[in-house]
C-alpha positions, -999 to 999 in steps of 0.1 A, spaced: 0 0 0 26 25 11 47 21 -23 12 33 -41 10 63 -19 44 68 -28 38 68 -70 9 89 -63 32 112 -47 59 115 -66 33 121 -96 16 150 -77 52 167 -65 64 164 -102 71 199 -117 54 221 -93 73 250 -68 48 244 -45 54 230 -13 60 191 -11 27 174 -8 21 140 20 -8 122 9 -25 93 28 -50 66 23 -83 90 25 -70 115 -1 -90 123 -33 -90 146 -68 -113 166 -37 -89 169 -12 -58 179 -32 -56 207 -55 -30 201 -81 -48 165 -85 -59 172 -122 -63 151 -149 -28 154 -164 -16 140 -127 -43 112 -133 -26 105 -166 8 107 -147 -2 82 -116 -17 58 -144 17 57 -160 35 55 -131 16 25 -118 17 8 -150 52 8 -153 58 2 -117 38 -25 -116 38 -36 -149 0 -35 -155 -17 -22 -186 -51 4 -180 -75 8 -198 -97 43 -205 -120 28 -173 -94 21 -151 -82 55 -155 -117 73 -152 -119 54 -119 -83 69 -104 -101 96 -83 -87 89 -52 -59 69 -31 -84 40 -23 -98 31 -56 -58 33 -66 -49 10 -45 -80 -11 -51 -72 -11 -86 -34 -23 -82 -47 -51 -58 -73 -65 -81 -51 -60 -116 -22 -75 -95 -47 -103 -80 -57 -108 -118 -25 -111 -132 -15 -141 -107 -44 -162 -112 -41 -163 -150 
């Protein structure tokens, strides 16, 4: 869980001046700012390649907060085992 926060992370801090953000499990596209759909785009591509999973145009539609991220990466990575 925590290396998810962390790629979310990262992906928000990215390119910004703004102070260094610290994200946690209840965080949302509502509770942070500078979470726009460019970061969305950004933590998609980051979890992909961290975790080697492809998304598709749902999966990204449903990366609106730090829950349903993680949720995601458990049941993709859950997926990927059992096949």
């Amino acid at each position: 869980m925590q290396t998810v926060i962390d790629v979310i992370c990262d992906a928000l801090n990215v390119g910004t001046n703004e102070e260094i953000l610290t994200i946690d499990i209840n965080d949302s596209v509502d509770t942070i700012k500078r979470w726009d759909s460019l970061v969305t785009v950004s933590i998609a591509l980051a979890i992909s390649s961290k975790f080697g999973l492809e998304l598709d145009i749902d999966s990204l539609e449903e990366m609106t907060s730090v829950k349903k991220i993680i949720s995601l990466v458990s049941e993709s990575h859950n997926n990927k085992i059992t096949e």
